[in-house]
C-alpha positions as CSV (number, residue, x, y, z in Angstrom):
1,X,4.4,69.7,-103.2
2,X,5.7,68.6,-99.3
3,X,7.5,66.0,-99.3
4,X,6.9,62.8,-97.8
5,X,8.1,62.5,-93.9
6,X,10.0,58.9,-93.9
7,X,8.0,56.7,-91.9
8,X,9.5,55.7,-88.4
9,X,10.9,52.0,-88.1
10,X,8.4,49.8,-87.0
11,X,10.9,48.6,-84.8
12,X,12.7,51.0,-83.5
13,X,14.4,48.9,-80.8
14,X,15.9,46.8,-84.2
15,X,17.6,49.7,-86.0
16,X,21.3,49.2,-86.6
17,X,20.7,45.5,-86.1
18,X,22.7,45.3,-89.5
19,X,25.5,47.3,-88.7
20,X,26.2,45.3,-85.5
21,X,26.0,41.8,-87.5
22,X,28.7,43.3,-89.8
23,X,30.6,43.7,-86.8
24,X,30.2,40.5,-85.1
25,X,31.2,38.5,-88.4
26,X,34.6,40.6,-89.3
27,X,35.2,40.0,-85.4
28,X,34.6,35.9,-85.9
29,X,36.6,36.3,-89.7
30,X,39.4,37.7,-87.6
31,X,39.3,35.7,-84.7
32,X,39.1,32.4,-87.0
33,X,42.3,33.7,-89.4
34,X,44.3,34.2,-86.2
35,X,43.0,30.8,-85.0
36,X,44.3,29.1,-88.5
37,X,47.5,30.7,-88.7
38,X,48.6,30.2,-85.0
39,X,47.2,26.4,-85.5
40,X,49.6,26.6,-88.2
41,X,52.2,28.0,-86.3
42,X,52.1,25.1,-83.8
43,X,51.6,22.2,-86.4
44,X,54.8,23.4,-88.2
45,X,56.8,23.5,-85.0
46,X,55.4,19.4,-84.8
47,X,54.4,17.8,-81.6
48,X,56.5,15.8,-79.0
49,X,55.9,12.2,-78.6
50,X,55.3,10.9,-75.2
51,X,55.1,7.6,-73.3
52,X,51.8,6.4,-73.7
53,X,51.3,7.1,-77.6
54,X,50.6,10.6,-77.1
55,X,51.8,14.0,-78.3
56,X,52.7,17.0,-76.3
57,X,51.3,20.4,-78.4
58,X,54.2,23.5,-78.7
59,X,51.3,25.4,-76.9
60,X,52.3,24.3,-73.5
61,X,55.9,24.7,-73.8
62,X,58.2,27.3,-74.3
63,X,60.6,28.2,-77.3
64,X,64.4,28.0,-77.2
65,X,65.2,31.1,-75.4
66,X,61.6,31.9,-74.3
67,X,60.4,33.2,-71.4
68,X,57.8,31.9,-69.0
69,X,55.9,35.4,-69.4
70,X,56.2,35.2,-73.3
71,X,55.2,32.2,-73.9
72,X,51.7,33.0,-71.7
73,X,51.2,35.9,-73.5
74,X,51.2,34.0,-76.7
75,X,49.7,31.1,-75.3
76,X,47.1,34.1,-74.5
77,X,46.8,35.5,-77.5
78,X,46.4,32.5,-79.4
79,X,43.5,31.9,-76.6
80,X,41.8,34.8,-76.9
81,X,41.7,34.2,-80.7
82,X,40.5,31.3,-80.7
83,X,37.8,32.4,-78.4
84,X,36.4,35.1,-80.7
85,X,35.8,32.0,-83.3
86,X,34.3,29.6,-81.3
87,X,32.1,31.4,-78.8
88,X,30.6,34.5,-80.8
89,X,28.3,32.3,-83.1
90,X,27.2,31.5,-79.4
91,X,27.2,35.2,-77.6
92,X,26.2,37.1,-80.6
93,X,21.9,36.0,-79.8
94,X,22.6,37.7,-76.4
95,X,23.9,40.8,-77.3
96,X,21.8,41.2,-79.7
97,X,18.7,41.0,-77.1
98,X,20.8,43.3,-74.8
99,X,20.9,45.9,-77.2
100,X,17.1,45.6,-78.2
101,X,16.9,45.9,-74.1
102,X,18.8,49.3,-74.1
103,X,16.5,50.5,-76.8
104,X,13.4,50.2,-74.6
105,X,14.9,52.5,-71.9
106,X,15.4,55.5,-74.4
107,X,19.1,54.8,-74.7
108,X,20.1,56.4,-77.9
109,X,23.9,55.5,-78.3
110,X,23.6,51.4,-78.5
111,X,26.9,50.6,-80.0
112,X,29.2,51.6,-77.2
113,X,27.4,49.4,-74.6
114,X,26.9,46.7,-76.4
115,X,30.4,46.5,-77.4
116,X,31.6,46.9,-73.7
117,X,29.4,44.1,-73.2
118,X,31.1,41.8,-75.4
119,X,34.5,43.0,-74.4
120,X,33.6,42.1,-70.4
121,X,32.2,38.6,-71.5
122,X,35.7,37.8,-73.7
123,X,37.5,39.2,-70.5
124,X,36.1,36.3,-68.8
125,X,37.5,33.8,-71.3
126,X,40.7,35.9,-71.5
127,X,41.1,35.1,-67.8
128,X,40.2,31.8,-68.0
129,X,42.6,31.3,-70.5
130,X,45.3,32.5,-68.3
131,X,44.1,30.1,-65.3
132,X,44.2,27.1,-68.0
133,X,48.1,28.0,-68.6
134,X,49.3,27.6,-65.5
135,X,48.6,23.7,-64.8
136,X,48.7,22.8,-67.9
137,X,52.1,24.3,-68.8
138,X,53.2,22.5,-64.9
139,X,51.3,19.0,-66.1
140,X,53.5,19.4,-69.5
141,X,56.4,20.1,-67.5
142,X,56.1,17.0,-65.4
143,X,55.3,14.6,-67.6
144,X,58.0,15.8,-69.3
145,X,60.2,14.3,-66.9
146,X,58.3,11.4,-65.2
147,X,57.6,8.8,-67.7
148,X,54.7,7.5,-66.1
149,X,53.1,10.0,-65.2
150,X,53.1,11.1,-69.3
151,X,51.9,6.9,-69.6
152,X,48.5,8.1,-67.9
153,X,47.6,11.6,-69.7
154,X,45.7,9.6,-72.0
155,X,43.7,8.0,-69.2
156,X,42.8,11.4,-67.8
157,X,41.8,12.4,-70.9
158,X,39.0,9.9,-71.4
159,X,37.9,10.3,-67.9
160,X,37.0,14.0,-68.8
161,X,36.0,13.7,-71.9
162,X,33.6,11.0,-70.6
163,X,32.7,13.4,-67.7
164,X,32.3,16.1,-70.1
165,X,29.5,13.6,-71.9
166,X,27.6,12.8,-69.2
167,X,27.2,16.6,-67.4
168,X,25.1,17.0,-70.8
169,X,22.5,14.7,-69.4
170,X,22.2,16.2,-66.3
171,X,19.8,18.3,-64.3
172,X,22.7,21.3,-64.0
173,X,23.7,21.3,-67.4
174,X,19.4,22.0,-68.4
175,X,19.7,25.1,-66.1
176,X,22.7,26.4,-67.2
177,X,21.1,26.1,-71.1
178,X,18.0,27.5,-69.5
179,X,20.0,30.6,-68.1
180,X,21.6,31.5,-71.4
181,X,18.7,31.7,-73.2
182,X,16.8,33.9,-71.1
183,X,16.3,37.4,-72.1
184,X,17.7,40.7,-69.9
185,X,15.1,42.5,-67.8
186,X,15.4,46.2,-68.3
187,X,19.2,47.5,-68.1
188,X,20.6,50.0,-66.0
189,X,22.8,52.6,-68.5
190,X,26.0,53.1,-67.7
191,X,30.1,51.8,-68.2
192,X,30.0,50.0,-65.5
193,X,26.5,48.4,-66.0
194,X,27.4,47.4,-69.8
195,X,30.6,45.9,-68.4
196,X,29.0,43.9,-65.6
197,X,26.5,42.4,-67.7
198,X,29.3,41.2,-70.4
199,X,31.1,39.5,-67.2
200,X,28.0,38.1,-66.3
201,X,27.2,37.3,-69.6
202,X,30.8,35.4,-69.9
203,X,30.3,33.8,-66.3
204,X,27.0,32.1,-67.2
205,X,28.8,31.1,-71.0
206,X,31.2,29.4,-68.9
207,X,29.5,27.3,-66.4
208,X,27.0,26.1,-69.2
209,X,30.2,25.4,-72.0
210,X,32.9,24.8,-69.7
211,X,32.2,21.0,-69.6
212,X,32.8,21.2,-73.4
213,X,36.1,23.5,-73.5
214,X,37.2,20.9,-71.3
215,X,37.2,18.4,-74.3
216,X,39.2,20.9,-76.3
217,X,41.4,21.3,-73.5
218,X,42.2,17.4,-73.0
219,X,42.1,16.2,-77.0
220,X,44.1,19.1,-78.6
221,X,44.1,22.8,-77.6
222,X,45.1,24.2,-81.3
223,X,43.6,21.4,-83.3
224,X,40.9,22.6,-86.1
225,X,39.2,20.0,-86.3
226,X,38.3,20.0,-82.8
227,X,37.5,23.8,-82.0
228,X,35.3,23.5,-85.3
229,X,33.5,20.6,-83.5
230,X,32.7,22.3,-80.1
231,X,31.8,25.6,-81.9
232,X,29.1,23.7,-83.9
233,X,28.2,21.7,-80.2
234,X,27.9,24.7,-78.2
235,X,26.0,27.0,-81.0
236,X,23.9,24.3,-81.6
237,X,22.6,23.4,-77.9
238,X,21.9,26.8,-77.0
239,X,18.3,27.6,-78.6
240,X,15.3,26.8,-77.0
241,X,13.6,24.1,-79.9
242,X,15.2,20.7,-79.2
243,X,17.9,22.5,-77.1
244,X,17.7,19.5,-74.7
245,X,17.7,16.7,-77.4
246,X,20.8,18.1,-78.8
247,X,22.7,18.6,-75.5
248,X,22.3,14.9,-74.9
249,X,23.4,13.5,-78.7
250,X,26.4,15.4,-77.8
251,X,26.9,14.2,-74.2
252,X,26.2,10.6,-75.9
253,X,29.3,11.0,-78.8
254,X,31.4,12.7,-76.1
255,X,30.6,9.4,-73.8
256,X,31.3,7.1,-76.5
257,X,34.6,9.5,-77.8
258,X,35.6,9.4,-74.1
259,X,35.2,5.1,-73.5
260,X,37.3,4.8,-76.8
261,X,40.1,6.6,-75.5
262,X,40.0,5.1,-72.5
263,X,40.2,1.8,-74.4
264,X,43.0,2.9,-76.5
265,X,44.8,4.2,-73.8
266,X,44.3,0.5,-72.2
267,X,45.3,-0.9,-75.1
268,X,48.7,1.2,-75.3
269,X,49.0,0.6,-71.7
């Protein structure tokens, strides 16, 4: 008797679909346990308390004996990190459809692409990381030593955290949502093409998320609480059904989060 031929996938573009989840969620378990432990780091090392009723975070500053270059690349690893588990349940729909993109030109090894994709798009966040450092390490610095500049930190951070609330209603932020859900047209093979599209891929993450890293940025850079809050936000807006209802619940709780900090930095005032 012959054998039976095993049938072909009826999807052929989906095969190994499973293999690359796998990956993606030992990348977010990794980038999340990093994420605890150097939240853990910083909350043992305590905050300092500035004029205004505000804490300063360890992140910002150096260590006793620390240089400037070692305490950005930990401020960079600790970054990076956190950026693997907050923005991959967001990225991970995209690469997905990349891959199933590939598939359709005949492309038979998948896996090294894709993953050169995702390395470009957390390049992007590794740079950004890097230009975050650099003022806010020199804003920590001064208000360090000018009391009054420390008494309006918590000012600023209402005014962007209100900001932040009201780019979610506008016309911008609807494009940028728009931009990040769209499929990729056919694919050019290639190193350098798998790399472009992941910086592209980070470039349009950022302009459409930046508004809520911001928040992060402003209300505590290492806090759990907070990175668990804007991962749910920015995962949440991004599909297509009730995308732009959800994008402005959350620019309305980030307008009323950023009026009552405003008003308790008034009230400290």
């Amino acid at each position: 008797m012959q054998g039976h031929q095993a049938l072909p996938p009826r999807h052929p573009e989906r095969a190994g679909e499973p293999a690359l989840a796998g990956l993606l969620v030992l990348l977010f378990a990794g980038g999340a346990l990093a994420t605890i432990r150097g939240a853990a780091s910083m909350a043992s090392m305590g905050e300092m308390p500035m004029p205004g009723g505000w804490s300063l975070s360890m992140a910002w500053m150096r260590l006793c004996g620390q240089s400037w270059n070692a305490a950005a690349l930990s401020f960079l690893g600790m970054w990076t990190a956190m950026m693997v588990a907050m923005m991959l349940p967001a990225v991970a729909p995209a690469l997905q459809r990349y891959r199933r993109a590939l598939a359709t030109t005949g492309h038979v090894r998948l896996g090294g692409p894709t993953a050169l994709a995702g390395a470009g798009y957390f390049f992007v966040w590794a740079v950004c990381g890097m230009a975050v450092y650099l003022p806010g390490a020199a804003l920590a610095s001064y208000a360090m030593d000018y009391p009054a500049m420390a008494r309006a930190v918590p000012f600023g951070s209402g005014a962007v955290v209100l900001l932040a609330g009201t780019l979610q209603f506008s016309a911008w932020k609807a494009r940028q949502l728009a931009c990040c859900r769209k499929a990729p047209g056919t694919p050019q093979v290639g190193i350098g093409q798998a790399w472009r599209h992941g910086v592209h891929l980070g470039l349009g993450c950022l302009r459409c998320c930046g508004n809520l890293m911001a928040i992060g940025l402003v209300t505590g850079v290492m806090d759990l609480r907070v990175m668990a809050a804007l991962t749910a936000a920015i995962a949440i807006e991004r599909p297509a059904r009730a995308g732009k209802a959800t994008a402005r619940a959350i620019g309305a709780l980030a307008i009323g989060a950023g009026c009552w900090l405003i008003a308790r930095a008034a009230g400290r005032a």
